[in-house]
PAZAPA-4460 file (N, C-alpha, C; in steps of 0.05 Angstrom, whole numbers, plus 32768, in hexadecimal, padded with zeros to 4 digits):
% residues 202
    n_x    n_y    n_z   ca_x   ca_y   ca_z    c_x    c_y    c_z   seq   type   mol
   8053   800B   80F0   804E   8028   80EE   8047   802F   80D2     1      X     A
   8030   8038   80D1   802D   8044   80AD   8039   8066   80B7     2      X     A
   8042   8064   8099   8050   8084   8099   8038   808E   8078     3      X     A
   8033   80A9   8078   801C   80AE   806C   802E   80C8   805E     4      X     A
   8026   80CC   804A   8031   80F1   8040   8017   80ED   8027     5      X     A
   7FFD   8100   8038   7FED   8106   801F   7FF0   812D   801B     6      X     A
   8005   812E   8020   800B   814B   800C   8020   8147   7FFC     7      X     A
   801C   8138   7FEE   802A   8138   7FD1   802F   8145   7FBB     8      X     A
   8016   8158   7FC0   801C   8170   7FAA   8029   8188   7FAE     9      X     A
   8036   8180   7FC5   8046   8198   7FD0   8063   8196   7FC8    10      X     A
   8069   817E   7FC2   8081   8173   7FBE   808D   8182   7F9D    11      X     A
   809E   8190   7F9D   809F   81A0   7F87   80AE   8188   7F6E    12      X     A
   809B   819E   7F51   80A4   8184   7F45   80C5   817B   7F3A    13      X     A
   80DE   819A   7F3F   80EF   8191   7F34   8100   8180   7F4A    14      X     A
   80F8   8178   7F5B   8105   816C   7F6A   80FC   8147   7F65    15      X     A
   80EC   8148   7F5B   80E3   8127   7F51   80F2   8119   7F44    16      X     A
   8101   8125   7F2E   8113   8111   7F1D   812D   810B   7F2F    17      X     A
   8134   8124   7F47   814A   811C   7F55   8143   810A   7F6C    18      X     A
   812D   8108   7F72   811C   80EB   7F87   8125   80D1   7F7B    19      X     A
   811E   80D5   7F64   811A   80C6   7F4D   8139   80B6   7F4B    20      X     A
   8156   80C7   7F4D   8167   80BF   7F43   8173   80AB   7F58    21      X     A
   8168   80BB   7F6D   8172   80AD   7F8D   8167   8092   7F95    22      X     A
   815B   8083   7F86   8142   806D   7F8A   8157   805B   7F81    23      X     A
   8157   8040   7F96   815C   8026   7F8F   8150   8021   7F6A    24      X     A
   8160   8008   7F5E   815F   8008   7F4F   8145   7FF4   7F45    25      X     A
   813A   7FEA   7F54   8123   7FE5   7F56   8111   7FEE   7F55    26      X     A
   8111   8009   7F67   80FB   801C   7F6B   80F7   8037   7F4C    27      X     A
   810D   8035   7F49   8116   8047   7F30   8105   803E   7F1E    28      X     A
   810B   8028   7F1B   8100   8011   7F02   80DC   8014   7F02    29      X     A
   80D3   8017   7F19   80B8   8018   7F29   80AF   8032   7F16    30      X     A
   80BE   804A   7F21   80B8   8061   7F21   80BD   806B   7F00    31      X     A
   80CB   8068   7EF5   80CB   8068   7ED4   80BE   805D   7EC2    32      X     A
   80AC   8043   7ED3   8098   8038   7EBF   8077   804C   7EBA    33      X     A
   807F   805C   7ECA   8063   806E   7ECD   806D   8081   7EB0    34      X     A
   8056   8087   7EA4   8057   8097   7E8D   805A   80BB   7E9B    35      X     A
   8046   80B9   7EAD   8042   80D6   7EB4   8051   80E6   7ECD    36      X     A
   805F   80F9   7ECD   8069   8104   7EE7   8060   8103   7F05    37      X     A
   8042   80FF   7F02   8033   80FB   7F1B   8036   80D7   7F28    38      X     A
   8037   80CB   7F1A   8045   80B4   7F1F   805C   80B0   7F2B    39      X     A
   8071   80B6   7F20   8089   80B4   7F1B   808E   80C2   7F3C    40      X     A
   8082   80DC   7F43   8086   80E9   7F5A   8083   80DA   7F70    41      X     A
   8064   80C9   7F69   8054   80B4   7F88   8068   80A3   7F89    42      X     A
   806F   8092   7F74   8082   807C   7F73   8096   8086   7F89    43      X     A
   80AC   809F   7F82   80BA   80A6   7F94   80BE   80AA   7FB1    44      X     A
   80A4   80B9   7FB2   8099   80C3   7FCD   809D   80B2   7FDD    45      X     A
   808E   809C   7FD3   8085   808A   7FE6   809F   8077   7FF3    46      X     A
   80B4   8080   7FE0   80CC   806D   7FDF   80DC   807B   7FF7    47      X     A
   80CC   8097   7FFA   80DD   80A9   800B   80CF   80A8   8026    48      X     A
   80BD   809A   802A   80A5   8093   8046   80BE   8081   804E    49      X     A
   80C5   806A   803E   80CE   804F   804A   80EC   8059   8055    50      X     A
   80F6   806F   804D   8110   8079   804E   810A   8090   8066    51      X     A
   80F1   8094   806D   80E9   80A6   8085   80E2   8094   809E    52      X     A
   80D3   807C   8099   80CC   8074   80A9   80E6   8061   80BC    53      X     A
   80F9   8054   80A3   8112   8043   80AE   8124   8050   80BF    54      X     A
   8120   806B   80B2   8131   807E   80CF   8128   8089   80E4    55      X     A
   810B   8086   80E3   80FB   808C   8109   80FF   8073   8110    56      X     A
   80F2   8062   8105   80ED   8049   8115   8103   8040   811C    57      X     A
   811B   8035   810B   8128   8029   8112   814A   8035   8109    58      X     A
   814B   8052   8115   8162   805E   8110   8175   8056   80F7    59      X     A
   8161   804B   80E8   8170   8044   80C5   8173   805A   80AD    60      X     A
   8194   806A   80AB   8193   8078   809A   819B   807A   8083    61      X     A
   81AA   8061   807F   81AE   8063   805C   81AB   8046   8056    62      X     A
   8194   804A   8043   817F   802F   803C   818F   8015   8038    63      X     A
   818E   7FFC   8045   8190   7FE4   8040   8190   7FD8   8023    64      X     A
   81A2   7FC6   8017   819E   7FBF   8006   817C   7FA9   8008    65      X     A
   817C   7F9F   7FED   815A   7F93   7FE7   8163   7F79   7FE0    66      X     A
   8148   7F64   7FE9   8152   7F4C   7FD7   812E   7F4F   7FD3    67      X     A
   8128   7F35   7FC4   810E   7F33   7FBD   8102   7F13   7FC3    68      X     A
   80F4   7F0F   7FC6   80D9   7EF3   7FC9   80DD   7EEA   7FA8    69      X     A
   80CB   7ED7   7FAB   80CE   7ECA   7F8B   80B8   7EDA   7F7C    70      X     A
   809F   7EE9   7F8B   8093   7EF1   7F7A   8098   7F1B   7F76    71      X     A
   80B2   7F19   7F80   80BF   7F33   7F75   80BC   7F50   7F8E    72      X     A
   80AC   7F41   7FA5   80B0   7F55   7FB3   80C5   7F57   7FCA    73      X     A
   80CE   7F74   7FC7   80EC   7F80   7FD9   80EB   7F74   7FEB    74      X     A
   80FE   7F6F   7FFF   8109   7F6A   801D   811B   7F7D   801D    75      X     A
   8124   7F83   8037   8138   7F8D   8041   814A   7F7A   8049    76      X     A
   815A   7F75   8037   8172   7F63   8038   8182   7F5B   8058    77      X     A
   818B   7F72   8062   81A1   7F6F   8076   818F   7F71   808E    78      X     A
   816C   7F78   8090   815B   7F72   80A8   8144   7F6C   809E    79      X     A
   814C   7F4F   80A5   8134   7F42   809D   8120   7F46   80A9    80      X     A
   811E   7F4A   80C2   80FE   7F49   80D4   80FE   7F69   80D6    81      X     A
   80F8   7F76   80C3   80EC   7F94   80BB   80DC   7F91   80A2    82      X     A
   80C8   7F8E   80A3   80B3   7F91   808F   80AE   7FA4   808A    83      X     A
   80A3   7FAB   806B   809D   7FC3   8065   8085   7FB7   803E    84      X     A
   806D   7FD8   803F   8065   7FD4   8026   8060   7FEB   801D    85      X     A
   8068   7FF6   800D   8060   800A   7FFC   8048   8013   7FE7    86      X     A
   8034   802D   7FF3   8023   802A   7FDE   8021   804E   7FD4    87      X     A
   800E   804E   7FBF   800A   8070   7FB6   7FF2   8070   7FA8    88      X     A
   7FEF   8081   7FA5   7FD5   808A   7F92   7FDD   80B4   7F8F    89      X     A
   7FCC   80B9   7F7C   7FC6   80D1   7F7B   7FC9   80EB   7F94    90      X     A
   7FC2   80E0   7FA5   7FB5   80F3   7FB8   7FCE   80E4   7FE1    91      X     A
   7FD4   80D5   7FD4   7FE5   80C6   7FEA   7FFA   80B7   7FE5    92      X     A
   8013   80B1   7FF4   8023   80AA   7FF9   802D   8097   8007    93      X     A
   802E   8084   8010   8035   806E   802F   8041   805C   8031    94      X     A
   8056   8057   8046   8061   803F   8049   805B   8033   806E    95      X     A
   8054   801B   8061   8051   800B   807D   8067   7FFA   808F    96      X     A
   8072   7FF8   80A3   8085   7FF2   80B1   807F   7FE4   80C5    97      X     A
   8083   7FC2   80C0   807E   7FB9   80DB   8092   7F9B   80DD    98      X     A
   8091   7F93   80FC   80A6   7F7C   8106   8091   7F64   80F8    99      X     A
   8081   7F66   80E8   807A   7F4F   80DA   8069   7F53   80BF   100      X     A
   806C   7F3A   80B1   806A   7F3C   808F   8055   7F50   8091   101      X     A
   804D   7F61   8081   8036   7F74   807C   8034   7F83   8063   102      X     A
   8016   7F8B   8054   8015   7F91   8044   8002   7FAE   8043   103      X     A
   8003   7FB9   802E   7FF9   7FD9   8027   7FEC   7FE4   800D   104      X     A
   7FD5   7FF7   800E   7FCB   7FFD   7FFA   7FC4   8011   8002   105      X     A
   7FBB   8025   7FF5   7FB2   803A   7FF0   7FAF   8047   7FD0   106      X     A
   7F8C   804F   7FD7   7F83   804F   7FB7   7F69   8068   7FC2   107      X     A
   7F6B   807B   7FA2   7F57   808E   7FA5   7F40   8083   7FA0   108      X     A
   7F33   8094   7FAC   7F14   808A   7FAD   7F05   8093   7F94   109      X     A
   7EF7   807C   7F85   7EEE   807A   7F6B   7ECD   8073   7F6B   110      X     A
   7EC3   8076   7F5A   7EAA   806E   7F45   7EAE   8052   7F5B   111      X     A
   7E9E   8042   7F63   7E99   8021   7F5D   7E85   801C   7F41   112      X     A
   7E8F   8013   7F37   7E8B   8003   7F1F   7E82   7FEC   7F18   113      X     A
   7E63   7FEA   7F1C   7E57   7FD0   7F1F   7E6E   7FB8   7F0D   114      X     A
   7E78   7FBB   7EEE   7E7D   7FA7   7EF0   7E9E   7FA4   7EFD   115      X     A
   7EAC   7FB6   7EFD   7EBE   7FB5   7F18   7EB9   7F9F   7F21   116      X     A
   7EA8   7FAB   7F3E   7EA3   7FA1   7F56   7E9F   7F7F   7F53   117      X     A
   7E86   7F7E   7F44   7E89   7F64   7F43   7E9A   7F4C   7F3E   118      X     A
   7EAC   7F5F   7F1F   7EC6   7F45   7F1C   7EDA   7F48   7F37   119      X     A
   7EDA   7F59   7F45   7EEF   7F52   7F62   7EE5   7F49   7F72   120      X     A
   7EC9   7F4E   7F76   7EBF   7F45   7F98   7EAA   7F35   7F92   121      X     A
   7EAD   7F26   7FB0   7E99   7F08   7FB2   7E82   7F16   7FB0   122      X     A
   7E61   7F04   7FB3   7E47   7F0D   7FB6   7E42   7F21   7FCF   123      X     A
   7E5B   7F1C   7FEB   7E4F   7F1D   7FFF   7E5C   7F43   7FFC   124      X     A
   7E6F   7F3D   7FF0   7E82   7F5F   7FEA   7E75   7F6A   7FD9   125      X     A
   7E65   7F5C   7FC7   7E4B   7F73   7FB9   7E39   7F7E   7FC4   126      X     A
   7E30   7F73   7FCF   7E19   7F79   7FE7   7E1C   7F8C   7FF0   127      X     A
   7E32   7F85   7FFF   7E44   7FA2   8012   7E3D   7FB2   8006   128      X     A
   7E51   7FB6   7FEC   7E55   7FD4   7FDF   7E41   7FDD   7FD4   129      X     A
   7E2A   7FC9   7FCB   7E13   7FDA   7FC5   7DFC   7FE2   7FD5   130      X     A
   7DF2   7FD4   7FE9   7DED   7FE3   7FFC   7DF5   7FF5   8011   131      X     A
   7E0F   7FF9   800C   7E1C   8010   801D   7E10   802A   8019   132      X     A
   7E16   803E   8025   7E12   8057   8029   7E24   8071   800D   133      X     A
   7E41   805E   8018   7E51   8062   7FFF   7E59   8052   7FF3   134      X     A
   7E4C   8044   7FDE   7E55   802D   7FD5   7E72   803A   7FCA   135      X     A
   7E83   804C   7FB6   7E98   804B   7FB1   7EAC   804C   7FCD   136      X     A
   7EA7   8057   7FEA   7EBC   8053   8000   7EB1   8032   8007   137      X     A
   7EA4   8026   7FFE   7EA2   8009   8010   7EB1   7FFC   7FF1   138      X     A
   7EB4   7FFD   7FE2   7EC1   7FF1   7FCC   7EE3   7FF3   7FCA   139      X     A
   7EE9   8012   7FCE   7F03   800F   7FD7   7F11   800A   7FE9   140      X     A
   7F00   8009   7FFA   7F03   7FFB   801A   7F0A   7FE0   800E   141      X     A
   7EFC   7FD8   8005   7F00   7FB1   8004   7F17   7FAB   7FF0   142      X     A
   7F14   7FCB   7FDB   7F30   7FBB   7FCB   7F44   7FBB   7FD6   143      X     A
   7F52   7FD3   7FED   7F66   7FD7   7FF2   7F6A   7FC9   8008   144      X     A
   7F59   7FBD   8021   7F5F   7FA7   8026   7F63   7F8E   8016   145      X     A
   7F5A   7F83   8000   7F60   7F6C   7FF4   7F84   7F77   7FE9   146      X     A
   7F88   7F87   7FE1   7F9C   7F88   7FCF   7FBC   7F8A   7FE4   147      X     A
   7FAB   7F95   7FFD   7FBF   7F88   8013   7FC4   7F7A   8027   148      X     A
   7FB1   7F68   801D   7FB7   7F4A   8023   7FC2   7F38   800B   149      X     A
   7FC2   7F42   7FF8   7FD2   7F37   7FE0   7FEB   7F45   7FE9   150      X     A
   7FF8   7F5A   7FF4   8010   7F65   7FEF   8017   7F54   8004   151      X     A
   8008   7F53   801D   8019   7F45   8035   801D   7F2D   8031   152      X     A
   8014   7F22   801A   8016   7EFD   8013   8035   7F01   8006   153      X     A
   802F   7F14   7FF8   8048   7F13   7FEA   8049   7F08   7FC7   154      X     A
   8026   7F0B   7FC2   8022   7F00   7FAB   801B   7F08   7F93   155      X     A
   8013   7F1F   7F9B   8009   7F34   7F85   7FE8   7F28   7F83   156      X     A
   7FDA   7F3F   7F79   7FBD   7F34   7F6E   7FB5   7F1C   7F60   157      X     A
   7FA4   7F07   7F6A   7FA9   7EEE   7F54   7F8E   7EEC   7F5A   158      X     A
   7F86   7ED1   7F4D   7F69   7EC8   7F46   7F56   7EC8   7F5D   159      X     A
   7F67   7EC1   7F7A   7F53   7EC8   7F8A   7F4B   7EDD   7F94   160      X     A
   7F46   7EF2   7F85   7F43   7F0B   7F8D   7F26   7F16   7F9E   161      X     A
   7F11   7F02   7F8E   7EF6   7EFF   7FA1   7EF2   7EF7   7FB9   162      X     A
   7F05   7EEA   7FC1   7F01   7ED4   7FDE   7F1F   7EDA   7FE9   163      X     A
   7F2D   7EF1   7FE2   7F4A   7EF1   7FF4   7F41   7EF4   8011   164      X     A
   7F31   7F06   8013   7F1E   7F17   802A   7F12   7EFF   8046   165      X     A
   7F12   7EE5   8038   7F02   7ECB   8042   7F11   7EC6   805D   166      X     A
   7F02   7EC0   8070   7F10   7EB5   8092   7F1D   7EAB   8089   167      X     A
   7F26   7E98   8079   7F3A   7E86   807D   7F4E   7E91   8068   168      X     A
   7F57   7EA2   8062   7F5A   7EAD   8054   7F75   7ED1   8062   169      X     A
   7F62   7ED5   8071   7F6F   7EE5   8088   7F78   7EDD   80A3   170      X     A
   7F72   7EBF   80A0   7F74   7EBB   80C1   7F90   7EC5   80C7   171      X     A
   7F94   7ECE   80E8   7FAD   7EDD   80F5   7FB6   7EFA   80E3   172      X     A
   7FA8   7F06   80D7   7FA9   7F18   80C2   7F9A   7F30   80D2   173      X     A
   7FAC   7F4E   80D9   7F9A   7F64   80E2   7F98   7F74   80C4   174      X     A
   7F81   7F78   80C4   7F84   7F8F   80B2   7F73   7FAB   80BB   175      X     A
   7F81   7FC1   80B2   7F73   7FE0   80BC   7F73   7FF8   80A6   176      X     A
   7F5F   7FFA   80A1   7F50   8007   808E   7F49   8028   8098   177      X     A
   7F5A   8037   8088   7F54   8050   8094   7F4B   805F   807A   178      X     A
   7F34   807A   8074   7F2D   8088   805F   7F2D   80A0   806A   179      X     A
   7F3D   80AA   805D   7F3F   80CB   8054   7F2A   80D3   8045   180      X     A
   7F17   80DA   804E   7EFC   80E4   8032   7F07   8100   802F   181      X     A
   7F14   810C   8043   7F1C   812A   803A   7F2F   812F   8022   182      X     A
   7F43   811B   8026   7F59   811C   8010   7F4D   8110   7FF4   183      X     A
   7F38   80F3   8003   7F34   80EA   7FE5   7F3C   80D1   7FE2   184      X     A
   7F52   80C1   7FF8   7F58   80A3   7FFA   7F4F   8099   8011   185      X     A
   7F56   8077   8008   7F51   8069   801E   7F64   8055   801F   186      X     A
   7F6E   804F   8032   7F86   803D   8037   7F84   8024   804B   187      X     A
   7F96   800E   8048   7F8A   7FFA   805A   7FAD   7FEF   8063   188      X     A
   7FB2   7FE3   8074   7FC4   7FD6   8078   7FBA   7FB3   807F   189      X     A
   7FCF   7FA3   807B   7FCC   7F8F   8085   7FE3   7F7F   808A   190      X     A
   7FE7   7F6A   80A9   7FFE   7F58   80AD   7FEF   7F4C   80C1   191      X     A
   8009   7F33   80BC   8002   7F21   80D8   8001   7F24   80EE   192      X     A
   7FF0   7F18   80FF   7FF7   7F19   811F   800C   7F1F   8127   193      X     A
   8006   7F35   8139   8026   7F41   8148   8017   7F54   815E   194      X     A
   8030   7F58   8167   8022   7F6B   8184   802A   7F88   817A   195      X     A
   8033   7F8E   8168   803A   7FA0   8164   8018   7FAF   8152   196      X     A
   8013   7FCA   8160   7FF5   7FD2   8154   8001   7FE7   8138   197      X     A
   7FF2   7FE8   8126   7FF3   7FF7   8113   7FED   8012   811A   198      X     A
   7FFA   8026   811A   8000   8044   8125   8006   8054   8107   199      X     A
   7FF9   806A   8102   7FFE   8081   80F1   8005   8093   80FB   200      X     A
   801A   8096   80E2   8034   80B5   80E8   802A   80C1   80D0   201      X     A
   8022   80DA   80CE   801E   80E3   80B4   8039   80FD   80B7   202      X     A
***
């Protein structure tokens, strides 16, 4: 289940540093490295999706301790087979929730930037984006699927950033790509095969 909150600017701001105080110490750490208040808020928010969503889905109300992977990303310690990924931008908020590993992004929609584009994406993902219609929604389309399929690996962004996208590469891998052109983002989810379908709660 993705959980979505793109009214973020509704969220008043003296209540952020008290979001802020209530955050695992992990997430704290997350949310303090941002220089600017508008950061610092998404960071939270989003911390507050996973704390919205654990209590529809799965009648969970006071958050699980965390352990982490070797390359630093959270688990939910005491249930293991509850996946979850956290993402934000400007304009959105989201956490994804599913019975198998899965990953999340969401990113405002930008400029594509020829030389961007090219240091991330193969020949065949240039193409795309430049003969598209909109080349900047076909560019963030492809980043934010690549970047969550790096989250669902569990690896963070690394060298194969051109060819993450590659059949063999995604095989047993759903991914679903949804754009807000009204708000301004575009978001993608991705996990392994499962029967369980990806559903939005905003």
């Amino acid at each position: 289940m993705l959980y979505i909150n793109d009214h973020i600017g509704d969220f008043p701001e003296k209540l952020v540093e008290k979001a802020i105080s209530l955050l695992p110490s992990w997430r704290r750490e997350q949310a303090l490295k941002f220089k600017h208040p508008e950061g610092r808020k998404e960071c939270a928010l989003a911390y507050l999706e996973l704390c919205r969503g654990l209590m529809l889905e799965y009648d969970i109300c006071e958050m699980p301790p965390f352990s982490y992977n070797e390359n630093g990303k959270p688990l939910l310690q005491t249930f293991p087979n509850i996946h979850f990924s956290l993402s934000h931008c400007k304009e959105a908020v989201s956490c994804f929730l599913s019975d198998a590993p899965c990953g999340l992004d969401v990113e405002c929609i930008r400029p594509a930037k020829e030389t961007l584009v090219r240091y991330c994406m193969n020949d065949e993902e240039c193409q795309q984006i430049f003969s598209s219609p909109s080349p900047d929604v076909a560019f963030i389309s492809l980043w934010t699927q690549k970047e969550a399929v790096f989250k669902l690996k569990g690896t963070g962004i690394n060298d194969d950033i051109k060819n993450i996208l590659s059949p063999e590469n995604v095989r047993d891998i759903t991914i679903q790509t949804i754009a807000n052109l009204y708000r301004g983002y575009i978001l993608s989810a991705a996990q392994y095969a499962t029967k369980t379908k990806i559903q939005l709660w905003k």
